[in-house]
DSSP file (Angstrom, degrees, kcal/mol; ACC not computed):
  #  RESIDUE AA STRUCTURE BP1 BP2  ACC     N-H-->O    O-->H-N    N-H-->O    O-->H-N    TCO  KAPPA ALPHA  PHI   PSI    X-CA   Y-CA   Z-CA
    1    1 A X              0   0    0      0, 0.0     2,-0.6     0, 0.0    14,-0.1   0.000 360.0 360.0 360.0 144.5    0.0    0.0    0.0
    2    2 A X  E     -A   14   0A   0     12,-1.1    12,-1.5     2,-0.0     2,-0.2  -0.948 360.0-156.8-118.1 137.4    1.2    3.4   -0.8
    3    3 A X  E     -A   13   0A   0     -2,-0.6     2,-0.4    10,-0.2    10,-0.2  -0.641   8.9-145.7 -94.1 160.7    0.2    6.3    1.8
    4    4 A X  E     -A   12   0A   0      8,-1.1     8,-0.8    -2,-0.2     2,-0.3  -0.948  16.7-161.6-111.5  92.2   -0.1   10.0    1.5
    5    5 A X        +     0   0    0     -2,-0.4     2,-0.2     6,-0.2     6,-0.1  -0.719  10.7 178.7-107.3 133.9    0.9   11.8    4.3
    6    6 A X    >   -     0   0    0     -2,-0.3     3,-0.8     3,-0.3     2,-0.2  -0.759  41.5 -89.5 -95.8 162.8   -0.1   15.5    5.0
    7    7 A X  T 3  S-     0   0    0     -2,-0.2     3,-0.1     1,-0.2     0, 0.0  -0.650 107.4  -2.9 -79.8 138.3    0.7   17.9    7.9
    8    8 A X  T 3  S+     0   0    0     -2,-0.2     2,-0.5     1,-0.2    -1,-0.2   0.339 112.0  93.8  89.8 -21.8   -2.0   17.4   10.3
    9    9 A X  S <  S-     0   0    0     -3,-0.8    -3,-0.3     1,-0.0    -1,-0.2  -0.814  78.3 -99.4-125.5 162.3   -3.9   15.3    8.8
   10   10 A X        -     0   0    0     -2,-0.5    -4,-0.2     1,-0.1    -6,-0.0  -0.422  50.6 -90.5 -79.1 161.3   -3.9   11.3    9.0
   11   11 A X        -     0   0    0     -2,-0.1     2,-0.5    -6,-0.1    -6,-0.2  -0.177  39.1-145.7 -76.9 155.6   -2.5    9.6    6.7
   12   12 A X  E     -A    4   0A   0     -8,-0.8    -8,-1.1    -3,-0.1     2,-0.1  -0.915  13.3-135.9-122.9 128.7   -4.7    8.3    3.3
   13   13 A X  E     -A    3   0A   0     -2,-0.5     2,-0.4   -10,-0.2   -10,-0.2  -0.586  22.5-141.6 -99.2 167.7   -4.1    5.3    1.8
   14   14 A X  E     -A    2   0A   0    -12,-1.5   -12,-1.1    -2,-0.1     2,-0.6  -0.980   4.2-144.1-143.9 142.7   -4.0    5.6   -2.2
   15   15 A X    >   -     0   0    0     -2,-0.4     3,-1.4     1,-0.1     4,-0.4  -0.878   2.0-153.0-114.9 127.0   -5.3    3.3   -4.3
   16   16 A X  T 3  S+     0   0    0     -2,-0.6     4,-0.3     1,-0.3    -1,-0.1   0.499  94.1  38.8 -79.8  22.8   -3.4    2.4   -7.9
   17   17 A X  T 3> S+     0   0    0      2,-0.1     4,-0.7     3,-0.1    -1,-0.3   0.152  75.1 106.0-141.7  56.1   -6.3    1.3   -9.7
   18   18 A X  H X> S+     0   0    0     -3,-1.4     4,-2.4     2,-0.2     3,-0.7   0.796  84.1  50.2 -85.8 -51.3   -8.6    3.5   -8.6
   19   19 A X  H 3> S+     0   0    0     -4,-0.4     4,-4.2     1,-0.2     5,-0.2   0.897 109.3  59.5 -25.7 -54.0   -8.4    5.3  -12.2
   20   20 A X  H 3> S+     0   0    0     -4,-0.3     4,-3.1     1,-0.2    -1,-0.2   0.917 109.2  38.4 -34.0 -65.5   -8.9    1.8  -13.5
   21   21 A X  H <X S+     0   0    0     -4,-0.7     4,-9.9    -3,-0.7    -1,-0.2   0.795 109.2  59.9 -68.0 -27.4  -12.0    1.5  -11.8
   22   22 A X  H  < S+     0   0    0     -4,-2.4     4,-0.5     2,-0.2    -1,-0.2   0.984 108.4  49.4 -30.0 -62.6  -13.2    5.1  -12.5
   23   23 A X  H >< S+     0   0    0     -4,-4.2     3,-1.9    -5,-0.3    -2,-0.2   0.934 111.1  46.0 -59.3 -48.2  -12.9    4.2  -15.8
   24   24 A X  H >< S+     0   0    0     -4,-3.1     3,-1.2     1,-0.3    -1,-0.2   0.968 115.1  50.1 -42.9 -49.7  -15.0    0.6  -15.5
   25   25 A X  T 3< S+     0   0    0     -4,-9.9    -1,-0.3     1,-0.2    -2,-0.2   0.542 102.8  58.4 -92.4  23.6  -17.5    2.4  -13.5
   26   26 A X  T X  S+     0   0    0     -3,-1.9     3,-1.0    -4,-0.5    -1,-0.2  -0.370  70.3 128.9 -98.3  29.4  -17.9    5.4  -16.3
   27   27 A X  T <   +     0   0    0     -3,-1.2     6,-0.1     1,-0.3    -2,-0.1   0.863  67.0  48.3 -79.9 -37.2  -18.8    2.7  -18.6
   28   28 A X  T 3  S+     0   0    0     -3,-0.1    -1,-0.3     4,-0.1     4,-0.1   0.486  90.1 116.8 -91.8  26.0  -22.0    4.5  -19.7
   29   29 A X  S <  S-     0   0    0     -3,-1.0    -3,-0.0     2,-0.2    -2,-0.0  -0.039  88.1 -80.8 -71.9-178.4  -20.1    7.8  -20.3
   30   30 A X  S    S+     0   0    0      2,-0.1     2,-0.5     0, 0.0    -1,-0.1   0.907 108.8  82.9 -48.7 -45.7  -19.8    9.7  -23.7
   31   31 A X        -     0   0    0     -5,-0.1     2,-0.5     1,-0.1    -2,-0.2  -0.538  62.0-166.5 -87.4 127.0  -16.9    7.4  -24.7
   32   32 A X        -     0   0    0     -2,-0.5     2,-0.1    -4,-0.1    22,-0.1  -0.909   9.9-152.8 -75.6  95.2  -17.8    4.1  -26.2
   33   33 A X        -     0   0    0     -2,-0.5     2,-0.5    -6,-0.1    78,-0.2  -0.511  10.6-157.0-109.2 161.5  -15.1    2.0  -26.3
   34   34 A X  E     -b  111   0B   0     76,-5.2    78,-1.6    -2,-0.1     2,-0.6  -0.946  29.9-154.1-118.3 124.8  -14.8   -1.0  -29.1
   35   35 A X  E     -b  112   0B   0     -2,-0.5    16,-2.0    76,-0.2     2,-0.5  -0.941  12.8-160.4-127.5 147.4  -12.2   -3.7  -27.2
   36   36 A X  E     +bC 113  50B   0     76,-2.0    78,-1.4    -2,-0.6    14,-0.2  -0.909  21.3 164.6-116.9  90.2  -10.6   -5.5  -29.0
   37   37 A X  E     - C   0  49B   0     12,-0.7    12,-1.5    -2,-0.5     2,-0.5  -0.559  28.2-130.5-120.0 178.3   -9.1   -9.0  -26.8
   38   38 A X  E     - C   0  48B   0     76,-0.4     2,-0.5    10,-0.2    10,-0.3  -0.957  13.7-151.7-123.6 130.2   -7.7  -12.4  -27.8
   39   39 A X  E     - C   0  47B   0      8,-3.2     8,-3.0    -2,-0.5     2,-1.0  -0.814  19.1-134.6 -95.0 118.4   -8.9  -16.3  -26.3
   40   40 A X  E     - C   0  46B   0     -2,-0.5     6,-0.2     6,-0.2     3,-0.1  -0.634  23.5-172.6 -75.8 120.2   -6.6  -18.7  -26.3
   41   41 A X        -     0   0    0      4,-1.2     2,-0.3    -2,-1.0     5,-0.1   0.569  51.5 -41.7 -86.1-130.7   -7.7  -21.9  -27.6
   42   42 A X  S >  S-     0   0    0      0, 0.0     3,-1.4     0, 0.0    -1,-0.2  -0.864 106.4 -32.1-116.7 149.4   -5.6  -25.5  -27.5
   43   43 A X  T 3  S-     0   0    0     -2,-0.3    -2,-0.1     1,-0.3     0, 0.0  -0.042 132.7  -8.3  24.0 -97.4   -1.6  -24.9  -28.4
   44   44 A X  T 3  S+     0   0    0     -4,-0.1     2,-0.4     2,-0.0    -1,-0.3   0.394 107.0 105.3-108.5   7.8   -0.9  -22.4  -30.7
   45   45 A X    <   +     0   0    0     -3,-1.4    -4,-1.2    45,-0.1     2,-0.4  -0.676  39.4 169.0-127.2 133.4   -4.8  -21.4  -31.8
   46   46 A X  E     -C   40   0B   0     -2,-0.4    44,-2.6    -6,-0.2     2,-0.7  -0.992  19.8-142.6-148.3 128.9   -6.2  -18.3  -30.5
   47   47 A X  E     -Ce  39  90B   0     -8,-3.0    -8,-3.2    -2,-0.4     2,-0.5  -0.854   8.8-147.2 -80.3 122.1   -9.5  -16.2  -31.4
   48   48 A X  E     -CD  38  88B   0     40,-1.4    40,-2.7    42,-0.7     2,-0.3  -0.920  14.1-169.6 -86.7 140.0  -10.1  -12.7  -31.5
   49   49 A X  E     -CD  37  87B   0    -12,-1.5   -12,-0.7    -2,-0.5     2,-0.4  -0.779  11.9-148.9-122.7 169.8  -12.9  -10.8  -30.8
   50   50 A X  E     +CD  36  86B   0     36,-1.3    36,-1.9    -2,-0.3   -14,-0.2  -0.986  17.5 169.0-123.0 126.7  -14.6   -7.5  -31.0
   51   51 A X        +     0   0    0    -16,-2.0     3,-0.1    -2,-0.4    34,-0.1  -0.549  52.3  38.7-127.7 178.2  -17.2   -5.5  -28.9
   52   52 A X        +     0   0    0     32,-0.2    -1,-0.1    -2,-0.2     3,-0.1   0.414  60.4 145.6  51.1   6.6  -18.7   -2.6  -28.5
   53   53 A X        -     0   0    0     31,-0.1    -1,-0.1     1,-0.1    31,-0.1  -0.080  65.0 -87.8 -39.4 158.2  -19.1   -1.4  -32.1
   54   54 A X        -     0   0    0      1,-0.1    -1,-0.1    -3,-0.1     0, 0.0  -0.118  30.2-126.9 -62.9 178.7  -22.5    0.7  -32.5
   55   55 A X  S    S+     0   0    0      1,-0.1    -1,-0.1    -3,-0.1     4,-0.1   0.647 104.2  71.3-111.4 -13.9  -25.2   -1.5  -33.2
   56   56 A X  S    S+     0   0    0      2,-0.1     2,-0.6    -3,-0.0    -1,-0.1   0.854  82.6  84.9 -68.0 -19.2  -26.3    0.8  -36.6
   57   57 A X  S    S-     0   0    0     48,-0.1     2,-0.2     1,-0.1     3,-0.1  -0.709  96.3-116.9 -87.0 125.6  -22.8   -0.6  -38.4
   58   58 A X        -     0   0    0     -2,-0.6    -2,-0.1     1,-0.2    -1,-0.1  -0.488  20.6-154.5 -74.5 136.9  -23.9   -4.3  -40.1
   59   59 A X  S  > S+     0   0    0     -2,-0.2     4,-9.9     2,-0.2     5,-0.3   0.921  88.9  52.5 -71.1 -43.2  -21.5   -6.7  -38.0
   60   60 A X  H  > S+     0   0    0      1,-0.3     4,-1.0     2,-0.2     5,-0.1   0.960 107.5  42.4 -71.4 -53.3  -21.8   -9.1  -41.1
   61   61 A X  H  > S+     0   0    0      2,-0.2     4,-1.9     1,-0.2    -1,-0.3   0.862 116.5  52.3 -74.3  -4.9  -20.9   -7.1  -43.7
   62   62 A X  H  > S+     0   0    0      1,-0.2     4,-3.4     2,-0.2    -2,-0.2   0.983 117.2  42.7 -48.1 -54.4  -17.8   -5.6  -41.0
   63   63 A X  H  X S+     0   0    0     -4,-9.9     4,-0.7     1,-0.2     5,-0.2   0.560 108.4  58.3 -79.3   4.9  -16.8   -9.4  -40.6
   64   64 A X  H >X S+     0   0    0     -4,-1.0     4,-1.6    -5,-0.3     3,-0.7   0.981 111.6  39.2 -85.9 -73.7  -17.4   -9.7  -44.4
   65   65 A X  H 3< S+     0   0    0     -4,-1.9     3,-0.4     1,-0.2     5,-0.3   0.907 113.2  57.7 -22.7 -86.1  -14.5   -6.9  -44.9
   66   66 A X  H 3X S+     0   0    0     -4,-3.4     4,-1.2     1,-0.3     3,-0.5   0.671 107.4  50.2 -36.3 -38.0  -12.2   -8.6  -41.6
   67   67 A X  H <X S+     0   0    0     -3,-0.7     4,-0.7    -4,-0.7    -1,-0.3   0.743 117.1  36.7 -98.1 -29.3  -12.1  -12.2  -43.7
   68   68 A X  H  < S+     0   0    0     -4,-1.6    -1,-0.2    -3,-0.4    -2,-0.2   0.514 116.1  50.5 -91.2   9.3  -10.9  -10.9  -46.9
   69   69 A X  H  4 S+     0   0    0     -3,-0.5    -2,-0.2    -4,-0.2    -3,-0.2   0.575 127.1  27.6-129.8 -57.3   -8.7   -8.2  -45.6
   70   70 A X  H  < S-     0   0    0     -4,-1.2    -2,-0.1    -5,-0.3    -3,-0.1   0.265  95.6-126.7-117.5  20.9   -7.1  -10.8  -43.4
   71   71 A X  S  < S+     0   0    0     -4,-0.7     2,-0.3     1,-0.2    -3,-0.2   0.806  74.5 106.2  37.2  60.1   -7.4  -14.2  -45.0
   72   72 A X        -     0   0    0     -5,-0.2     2,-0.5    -6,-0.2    -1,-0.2  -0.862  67.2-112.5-138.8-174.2   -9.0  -15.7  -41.9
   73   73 A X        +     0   0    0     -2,-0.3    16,-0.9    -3,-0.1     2,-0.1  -0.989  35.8 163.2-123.8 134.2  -12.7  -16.9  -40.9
   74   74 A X  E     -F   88   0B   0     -2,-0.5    14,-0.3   -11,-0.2     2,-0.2  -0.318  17.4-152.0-116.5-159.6  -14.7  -15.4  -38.4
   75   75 A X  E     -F   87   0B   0     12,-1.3    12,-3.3    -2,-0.1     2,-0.4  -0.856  25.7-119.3-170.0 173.4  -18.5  -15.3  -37.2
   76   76 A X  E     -F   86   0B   0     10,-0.3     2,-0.4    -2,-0.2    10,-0.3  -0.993  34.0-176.1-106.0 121.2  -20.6  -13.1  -35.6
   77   77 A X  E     -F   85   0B   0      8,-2.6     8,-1.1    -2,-0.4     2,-0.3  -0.983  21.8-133.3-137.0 108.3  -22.0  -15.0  -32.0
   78   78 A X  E     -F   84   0B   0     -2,-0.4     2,-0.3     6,-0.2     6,-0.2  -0.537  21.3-165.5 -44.2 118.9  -24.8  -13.0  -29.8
   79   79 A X  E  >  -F   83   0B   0      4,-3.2     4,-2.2    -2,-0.3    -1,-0.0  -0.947  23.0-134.0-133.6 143.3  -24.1  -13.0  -26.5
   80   80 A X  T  4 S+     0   0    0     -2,-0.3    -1,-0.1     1,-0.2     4,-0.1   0.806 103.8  35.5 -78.9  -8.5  -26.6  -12.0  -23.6
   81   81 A X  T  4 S+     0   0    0      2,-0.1    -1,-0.2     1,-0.1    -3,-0.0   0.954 131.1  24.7 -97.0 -42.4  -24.2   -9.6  -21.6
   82   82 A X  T  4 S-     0   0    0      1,-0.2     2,-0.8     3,-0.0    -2,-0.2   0.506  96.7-138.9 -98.2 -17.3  -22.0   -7.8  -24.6
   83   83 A X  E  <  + F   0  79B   0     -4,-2.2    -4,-3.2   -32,-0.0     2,-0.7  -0.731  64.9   4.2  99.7-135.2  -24.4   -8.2  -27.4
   84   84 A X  E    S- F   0  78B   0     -2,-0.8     2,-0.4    -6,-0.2    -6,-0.2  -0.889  73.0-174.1-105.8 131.6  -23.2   -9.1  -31.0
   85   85 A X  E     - F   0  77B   0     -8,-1.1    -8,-2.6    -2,-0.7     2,-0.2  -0.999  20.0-134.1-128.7 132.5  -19.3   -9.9  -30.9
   86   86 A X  E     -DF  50  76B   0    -36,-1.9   -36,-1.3    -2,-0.4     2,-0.5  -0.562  21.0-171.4 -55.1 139.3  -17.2  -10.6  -34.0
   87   87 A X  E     +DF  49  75B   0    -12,-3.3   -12,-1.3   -38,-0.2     2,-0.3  -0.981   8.6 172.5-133.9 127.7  -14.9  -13.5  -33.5
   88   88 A X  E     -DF  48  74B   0    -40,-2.7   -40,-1.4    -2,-0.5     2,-0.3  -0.886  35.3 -95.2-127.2 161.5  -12.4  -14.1  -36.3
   89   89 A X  E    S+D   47   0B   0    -16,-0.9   -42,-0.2    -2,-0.3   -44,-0.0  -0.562  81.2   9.0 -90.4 134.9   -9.4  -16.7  -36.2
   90   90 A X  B    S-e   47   0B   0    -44,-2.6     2,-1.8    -2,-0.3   -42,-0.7  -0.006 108.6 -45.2  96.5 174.6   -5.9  -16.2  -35.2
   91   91 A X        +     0   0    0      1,-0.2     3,-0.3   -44,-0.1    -1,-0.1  -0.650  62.2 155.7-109.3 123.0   -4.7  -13.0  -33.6
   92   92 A X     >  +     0   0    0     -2,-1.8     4,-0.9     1,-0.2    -1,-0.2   0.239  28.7 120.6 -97.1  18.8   -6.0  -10.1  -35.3
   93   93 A X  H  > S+     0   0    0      1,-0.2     4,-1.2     2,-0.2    -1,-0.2   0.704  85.6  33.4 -69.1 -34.6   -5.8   -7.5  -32.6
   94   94 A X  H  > S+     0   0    0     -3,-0.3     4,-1.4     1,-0.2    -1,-0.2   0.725 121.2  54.0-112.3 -18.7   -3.3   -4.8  -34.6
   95   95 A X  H  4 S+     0   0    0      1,-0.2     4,-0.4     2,-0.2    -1,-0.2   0.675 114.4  38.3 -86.8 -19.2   -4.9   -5.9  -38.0
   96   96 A X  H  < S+     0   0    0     -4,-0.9    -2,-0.2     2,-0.1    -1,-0.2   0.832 109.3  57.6-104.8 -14.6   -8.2   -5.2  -36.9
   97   97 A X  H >X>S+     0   0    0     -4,-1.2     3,-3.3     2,-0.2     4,-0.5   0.994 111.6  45.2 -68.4 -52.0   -7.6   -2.1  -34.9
   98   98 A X  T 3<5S+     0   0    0     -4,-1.4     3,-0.3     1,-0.3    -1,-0.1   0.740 108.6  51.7 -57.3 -25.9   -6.1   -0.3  -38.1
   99   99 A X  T 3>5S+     0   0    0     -4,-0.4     4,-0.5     1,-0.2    -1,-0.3   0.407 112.3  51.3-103.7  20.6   -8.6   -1.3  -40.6
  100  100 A X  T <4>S+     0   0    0     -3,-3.3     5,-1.6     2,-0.1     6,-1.3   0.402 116.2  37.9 -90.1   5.8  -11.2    0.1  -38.1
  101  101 A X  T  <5S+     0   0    0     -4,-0.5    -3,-0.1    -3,-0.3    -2,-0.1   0.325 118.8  48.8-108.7 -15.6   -9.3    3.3  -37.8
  102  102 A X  T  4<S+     0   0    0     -5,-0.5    -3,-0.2     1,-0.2    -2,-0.1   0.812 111.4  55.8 -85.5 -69.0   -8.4    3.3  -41.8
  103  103 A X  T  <5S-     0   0    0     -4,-0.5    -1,-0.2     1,-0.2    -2,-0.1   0.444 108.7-127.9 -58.7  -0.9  -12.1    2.5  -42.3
  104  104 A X  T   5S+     0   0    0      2,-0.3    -1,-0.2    -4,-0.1    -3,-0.1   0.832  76.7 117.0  78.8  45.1  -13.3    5.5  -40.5
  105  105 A X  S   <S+     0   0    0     -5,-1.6     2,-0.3     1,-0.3    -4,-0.2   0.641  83.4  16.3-104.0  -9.0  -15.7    3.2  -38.2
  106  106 A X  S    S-     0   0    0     -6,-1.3     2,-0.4    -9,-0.1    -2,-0.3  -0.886  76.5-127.2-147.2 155.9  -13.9    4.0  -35.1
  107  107 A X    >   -     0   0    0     -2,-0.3     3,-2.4    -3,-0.1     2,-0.5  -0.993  34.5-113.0-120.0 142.6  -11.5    6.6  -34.1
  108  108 A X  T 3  S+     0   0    0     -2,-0.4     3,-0.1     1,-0.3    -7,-0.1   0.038 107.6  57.1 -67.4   5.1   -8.4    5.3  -32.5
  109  109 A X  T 3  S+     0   0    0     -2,-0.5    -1,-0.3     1,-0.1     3,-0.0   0.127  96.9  61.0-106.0  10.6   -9.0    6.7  -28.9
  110  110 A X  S <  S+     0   0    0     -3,-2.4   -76,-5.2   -77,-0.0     2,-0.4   0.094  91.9  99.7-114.3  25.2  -12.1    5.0  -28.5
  111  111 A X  E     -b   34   0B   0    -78,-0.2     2,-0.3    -3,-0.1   -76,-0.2  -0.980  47.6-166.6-129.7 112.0  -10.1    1.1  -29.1
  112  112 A X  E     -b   35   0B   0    -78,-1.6   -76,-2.0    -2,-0.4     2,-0.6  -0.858   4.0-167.6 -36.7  79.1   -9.1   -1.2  -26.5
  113  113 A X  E     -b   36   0B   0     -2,-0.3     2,-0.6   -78,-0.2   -76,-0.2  -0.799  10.7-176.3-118.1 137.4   -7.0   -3.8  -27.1
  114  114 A X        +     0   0    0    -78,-1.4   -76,-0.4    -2,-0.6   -21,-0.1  -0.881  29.1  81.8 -93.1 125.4   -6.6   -6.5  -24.4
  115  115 A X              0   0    0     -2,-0.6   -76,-0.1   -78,-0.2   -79,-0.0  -0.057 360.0 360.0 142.2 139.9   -4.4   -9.6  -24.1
  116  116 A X              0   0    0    -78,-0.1    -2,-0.0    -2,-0.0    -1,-0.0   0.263 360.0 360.0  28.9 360.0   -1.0  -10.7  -23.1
């Protein structure tokens, strides 16, 4: 634990992830963020997925884009807590942030990327 001592006053304990949590619990703020993680699957075989696009951009024709762009196969799989998440094969995290930033569906301070 790291304290913060003032004169006079008792000492405050300071928490490092409280920004972290800020941010989790500002989840329904202005900013939308689209994250972007990878699942490790058996030995070398790994997914990536994508959340939190807007729900007015067609997923299919997105993941349509993502599988020809990046010679892999995805899907789209509904899920009851996130919604509609892309999942494409292999890890695409750096290939799929840039061709959401090049296609001008996202701007590049509202993408997340998670994983190792």
């Amino acid at each position: 634990m790291i304290y913060d001592s003032c004169v006079g006053c008792v000492a405050t304990i300071l928490d490092p992830f409280a920004e972290a949590n800020a941010e989790d619990a500002g989840a329904g703020s202005s900013k939308e963020y689209v994250h972007i993680r990878i699942q490790q699957r058996n030995g070398r075989k790994s997914l990536t997925t994508v959340q939190g696009l807007k729900k007015e951009f067609s997923y299919n024709k997105i993941l349509k884009d993502l599988k020809k762009e990046f010679c892999c196969n995805g899907t789209v799989v509904q899920d009851p807590e996130q919604g509609q998440v892309i999942q494409l094969q292999g890890d695409q995290r750096k290939n799929v942030s840039t061709f959401l930033v090049q296609a001008g569906i996202v701007k590049k301070e509202h993408i997340k990327i998670h994983g190792f």
